[in-house]
C-alpha positions as CSV (number, residue, x, y, z in Angstrom):
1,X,5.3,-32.5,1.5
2,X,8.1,-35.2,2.2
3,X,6.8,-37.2,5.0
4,X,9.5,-36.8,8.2
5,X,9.3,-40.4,9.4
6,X,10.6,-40.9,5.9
7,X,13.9,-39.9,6.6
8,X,16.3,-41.9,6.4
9,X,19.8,-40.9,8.3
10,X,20.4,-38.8,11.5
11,X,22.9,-37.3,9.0
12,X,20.1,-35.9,7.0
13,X,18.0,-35.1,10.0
14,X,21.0,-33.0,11.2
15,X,21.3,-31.1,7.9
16,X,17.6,-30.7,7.8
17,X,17.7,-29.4,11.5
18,X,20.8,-27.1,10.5
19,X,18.6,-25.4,7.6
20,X,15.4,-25.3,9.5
21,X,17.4,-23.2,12.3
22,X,18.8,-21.0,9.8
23,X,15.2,-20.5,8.0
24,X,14.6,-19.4,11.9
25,X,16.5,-16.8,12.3
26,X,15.6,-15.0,8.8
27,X,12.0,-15.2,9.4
28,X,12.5,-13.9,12.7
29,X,14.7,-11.1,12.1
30,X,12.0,-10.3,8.8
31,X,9.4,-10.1,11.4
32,X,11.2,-7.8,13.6
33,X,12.0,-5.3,10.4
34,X,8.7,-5.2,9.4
35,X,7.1,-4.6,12.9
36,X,9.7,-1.7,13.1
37,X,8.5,-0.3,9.7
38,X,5.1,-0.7,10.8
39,X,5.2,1.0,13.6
40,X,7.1,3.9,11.9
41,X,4.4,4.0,8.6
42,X,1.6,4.2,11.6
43,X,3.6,7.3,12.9
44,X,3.8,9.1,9.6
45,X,-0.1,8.8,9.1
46,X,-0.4,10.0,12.9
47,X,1.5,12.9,12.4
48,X,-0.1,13.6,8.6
49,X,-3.6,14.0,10.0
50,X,-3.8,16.9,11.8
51,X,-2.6,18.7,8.8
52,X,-4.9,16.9,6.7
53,X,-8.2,17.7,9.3
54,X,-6.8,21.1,9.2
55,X,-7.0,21.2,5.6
56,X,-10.6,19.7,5.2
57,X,-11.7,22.4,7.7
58,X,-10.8,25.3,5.7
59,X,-12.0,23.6,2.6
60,X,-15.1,22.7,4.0
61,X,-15.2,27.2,5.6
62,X,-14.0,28.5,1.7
63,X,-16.7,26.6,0.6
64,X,-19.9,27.5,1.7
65,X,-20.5,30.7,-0.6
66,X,-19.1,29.5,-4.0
67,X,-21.2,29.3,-6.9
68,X,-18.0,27.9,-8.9
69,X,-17.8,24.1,-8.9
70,X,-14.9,22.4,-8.1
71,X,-13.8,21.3,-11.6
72,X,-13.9,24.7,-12.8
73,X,-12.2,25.7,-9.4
74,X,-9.4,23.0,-9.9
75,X,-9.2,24.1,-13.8
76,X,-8.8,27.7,-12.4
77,X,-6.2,27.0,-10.0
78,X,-4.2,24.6,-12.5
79,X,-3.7,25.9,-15.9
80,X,-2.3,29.0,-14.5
81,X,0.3,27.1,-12.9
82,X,2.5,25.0,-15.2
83,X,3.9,21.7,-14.6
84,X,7.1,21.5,-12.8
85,X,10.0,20.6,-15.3
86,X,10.9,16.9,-13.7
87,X,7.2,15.7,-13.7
88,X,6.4,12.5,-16.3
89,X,5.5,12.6,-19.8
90,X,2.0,13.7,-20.1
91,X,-0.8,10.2,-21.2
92,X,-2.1,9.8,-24.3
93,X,-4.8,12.0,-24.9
94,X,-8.4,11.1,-23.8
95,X,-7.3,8.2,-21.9
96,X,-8.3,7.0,-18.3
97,X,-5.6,6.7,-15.3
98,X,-4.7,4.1,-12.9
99,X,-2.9,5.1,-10.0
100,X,-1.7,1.4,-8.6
101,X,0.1,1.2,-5.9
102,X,2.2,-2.4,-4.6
103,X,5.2,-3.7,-2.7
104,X,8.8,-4.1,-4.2
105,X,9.1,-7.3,-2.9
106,X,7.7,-10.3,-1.6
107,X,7.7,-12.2,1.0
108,X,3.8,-10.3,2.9
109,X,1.2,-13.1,1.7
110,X,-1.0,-12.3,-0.5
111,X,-0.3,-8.3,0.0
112,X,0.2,-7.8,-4.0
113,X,-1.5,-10.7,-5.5
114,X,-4.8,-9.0,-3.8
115,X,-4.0,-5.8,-5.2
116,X,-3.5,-6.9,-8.9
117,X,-6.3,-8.8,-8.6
118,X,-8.1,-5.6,-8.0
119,X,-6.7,-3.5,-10.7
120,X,-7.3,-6.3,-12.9
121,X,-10.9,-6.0,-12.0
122,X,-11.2,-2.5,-12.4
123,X,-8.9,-1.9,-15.5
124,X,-10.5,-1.1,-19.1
125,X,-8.4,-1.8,-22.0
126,X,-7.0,1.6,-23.4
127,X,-6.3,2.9,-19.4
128,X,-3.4,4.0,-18.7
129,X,-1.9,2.4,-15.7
130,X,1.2,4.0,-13.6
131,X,2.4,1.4,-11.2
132,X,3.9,2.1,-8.0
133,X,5.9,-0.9,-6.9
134,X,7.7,-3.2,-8.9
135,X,5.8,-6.0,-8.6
136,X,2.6,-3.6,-10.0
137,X,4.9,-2.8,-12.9
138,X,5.6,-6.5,-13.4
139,X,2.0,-7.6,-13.6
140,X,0.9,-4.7,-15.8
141,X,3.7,-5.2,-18.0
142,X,3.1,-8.6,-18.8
143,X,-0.3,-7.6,-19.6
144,X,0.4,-4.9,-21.7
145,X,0.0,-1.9,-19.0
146,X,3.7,-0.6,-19.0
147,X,3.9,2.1,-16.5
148,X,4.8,5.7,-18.4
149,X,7.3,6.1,-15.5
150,X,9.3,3.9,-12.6
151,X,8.1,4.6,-9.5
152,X,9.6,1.9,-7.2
153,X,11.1,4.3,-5.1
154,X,7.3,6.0,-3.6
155,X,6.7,2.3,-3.0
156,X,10.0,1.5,-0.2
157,X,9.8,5.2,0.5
158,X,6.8,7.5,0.5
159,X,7.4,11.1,-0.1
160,X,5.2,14.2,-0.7
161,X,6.8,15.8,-3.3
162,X,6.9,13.1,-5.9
163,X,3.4,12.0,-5.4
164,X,2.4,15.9,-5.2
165,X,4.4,16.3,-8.9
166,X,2.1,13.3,-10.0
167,X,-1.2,14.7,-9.3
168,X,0.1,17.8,-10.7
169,X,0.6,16.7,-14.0
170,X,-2.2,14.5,-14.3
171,X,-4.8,16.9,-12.7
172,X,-3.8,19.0,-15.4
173,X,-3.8,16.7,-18.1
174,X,-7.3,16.4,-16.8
175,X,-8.3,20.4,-16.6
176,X,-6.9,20.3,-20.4
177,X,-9.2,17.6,-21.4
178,X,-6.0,15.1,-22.1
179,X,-7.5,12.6,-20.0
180,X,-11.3,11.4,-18.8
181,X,-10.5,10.8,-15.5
182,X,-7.9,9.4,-12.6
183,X,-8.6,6.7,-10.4
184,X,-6.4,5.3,-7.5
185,X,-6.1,1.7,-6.5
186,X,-4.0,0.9,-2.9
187,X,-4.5,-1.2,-0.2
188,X,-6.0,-0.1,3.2
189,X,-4.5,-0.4,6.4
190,X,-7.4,-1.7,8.8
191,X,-5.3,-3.3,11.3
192,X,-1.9,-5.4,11.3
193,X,-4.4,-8.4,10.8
194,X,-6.3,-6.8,7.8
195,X,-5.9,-5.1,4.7
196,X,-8.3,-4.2,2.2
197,X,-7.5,-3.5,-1.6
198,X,-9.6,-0.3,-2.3
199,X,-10.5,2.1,-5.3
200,X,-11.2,5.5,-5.1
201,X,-11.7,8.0,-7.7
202,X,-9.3,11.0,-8.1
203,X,-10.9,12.9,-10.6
204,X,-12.9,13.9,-11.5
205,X,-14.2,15.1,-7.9
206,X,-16.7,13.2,-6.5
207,X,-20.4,14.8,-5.9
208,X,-21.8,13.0,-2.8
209,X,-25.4,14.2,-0.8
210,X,-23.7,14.9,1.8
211,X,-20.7,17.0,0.3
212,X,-22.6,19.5,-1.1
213,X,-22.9,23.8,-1.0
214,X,-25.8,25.7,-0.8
215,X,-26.6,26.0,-4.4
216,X,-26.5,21.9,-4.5
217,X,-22.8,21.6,-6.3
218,X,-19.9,18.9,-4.7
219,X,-17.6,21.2,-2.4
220,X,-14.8,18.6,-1.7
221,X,-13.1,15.1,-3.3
222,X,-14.7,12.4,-2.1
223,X,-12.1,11.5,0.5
224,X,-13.5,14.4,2.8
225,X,-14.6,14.1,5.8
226,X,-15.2,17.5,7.2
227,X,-18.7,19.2,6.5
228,X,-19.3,23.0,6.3
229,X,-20.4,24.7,9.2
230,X,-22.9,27.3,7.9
231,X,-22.7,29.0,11.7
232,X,-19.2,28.7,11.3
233,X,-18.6,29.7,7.9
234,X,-20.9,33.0,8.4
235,X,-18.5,33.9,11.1
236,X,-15.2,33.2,9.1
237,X,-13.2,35.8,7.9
238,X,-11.7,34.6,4.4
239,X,-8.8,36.4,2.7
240,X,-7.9,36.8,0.1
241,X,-11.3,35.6,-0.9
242,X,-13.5,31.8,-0.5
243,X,-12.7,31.3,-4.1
244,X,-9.1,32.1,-4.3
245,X,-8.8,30.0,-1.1
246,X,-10.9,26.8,-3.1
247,X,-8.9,26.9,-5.6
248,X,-5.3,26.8,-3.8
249,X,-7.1,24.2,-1.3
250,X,-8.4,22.0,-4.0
251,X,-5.1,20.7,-5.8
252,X,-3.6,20.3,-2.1
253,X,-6.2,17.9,-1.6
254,X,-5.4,15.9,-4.3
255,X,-1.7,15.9,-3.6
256,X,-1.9,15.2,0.0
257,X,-4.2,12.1,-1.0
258,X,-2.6,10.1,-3.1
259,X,0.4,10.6,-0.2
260,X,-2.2,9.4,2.4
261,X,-2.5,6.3,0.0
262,X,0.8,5.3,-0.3
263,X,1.5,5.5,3.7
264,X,-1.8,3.9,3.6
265,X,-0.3,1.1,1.6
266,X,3.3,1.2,3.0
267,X,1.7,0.1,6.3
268,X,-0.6,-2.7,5.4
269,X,2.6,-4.1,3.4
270,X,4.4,-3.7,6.7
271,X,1.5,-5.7,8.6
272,X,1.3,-8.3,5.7
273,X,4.9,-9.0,5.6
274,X,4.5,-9.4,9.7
275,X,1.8,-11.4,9.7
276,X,3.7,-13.4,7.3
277,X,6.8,-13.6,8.6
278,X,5.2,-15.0,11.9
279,X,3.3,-17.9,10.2
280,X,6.8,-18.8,9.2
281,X,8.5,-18.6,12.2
282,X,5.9,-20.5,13.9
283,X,6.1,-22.8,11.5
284,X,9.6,-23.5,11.1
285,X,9.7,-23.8,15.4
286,X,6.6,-26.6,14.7
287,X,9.2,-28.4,12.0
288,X,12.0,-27.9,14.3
289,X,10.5,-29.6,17.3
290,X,9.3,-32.3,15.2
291,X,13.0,-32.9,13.6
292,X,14.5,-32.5,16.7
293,X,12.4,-35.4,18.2
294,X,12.7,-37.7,15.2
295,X,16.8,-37.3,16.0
296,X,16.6,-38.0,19.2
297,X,14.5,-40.5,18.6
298,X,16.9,-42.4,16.1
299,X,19.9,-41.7,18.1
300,X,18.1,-43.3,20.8
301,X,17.5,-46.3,18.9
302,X,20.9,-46.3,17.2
303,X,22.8,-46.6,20.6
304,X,19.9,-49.0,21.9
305,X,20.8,-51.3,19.0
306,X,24.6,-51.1,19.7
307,X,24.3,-52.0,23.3
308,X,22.6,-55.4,22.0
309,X,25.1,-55.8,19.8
310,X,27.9,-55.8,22.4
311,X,25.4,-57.2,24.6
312,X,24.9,-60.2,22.1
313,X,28.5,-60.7,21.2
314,X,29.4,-61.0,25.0
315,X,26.8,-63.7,25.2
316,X,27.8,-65.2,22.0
317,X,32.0,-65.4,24.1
């Protein structure tokens, strides 16, 4: 870093002052933005979770009598309904997925640097990775992961329907045996100060101790939250029937989870990028208060030094 006492004009203090202020007023107004979009990101996860509690409870109710697990349920509810026309090319068959979700742009610390990092970790050579977020697509590119399809636009603005085509195709890729398994990498929103890159497994479903029936098999993904009730569930009415209700519930979970992710990752971007932006602004007021006293400083000097002049050539008369 170019030492400031270094410097050797008040011309190039000035100019340096001039950019600094400028510098300012981006920062500032990128801070603003991104506290705006946070905000908004928080509002769309507020008003997604009472659907999504909703959801969990009459999985957790449709589950307590079935004998069918939910693989077979999911395989059920899939390969009778096709793929929608628009979704992606299917993988190659047999191979893992990797759901990786990033920013398109920079400028939120280490927001995708983290993440990479973490698919990198988790990543096995023959996976196939679909990146969300050009700088994702970037990354795995230059390593040899290109993305079957570009999905920049889920990553500047989530939307349900994508993301639920997605899981769609690749849940039935999966019920058809064309690939081993899904996993999804994002980063978690904790607070505006801290985000947390995360993996979770799509598919297959996930068999906790907790998240089981009464004959021992997994009842829900392993993103639930809501148990079954058995008082409850004895007292439910189900129609048409717990089964036909799993297996409609089942690939809604899926869809409305990867969503949750990327409004997940949406706002931790939104905090990173604030967080960011406010080191720099606080940072650029520190350089400009430092500049601004070095001018003054010189200029005070300059003018000191031509008052002795005149002083010293009216002595010198």
């Amino acid at each position: 870093m170019t030492n400031i006492v270094d410097m050797p004009t008040l011309k190039e203090i000035k100019g340096r002052i001039g950019s600094v202020k400028s510098t300012l007023k981006i920062t500032s107004a990128m801070k603003l933005v991104s506290s705006a979009k946070l905000r908004k990101a928080q509002n769309a996860i507020a008003a997604m979770r009472p659907y999504e509690e909703a959801l969990q409870r009459m999985l957790a109710l449709s589950s307590g009598s079935m004998s069918e697990s939910p693989e077979e349920a999911l395989s059920s509810a899939l390969l009778r309904n096709p793929v929608r026309a628009n979704a992606p090319e299917r993988a190659s068959s047999g191979d893992s997925v990797i759901i990786a979700i990033a920013s398109n742009s920079s400028l939120c610390g280490g927001f995708n640097a983290n993440i990479i990092a973490k698919v990198r970790s988790v990543r096995n050579e023959g996976d196939v990775v679909y990146s969300i977020g050009r700088k994702m697509a970037d990354a795995m590119g230059r390593d040899g992961f290109r993305s079957p399809s570009d999905f920049s636009a889920l990553s500047e603005h989530p939307a349900y329907a994508p993301a639920a085509a997605l899981v769609e195709k690749l849940s039935e890729d999966f019920a058809e045996g064309r690939v081993s398994g899904v996993k999804l990498v994002y980063t978690h929103f904790v607070s505006t100060s801290r985000q947390v890159p995360v993996e979770e497994t799509l598919l297959p479903l996930q068999r906790t101790p907790d998240q089981v029936g009464g004959d021992g098999k997994s009842v829900m993904p392993d993103s639930a939250s809501v148990m079954p009730d058995p008082d409850r569930a004895s007292d439910a009415i189900l129609e048409p029937s717990a089964k036909e209700l799993l297996r409609a519930l089942l690939p809604k979970t899926l869809k409305l989870k990867l969503y949750a992710a990327l409004l997940d990752s949406a706002a931790a971007e939104h905090a990173a990028r604030t967080i960011a932006m406010q080191t720099a602004t606080d940072n650029a007021e520190n350089l400009l208060s430092e500049l601004t006293l070095q001018y003054n400083k010189g200029r005070q000097q300059k003018i000191t030094s031509e008052i002795l002049d005149l002083a010293g050539g009216q002595a010198a008369e």
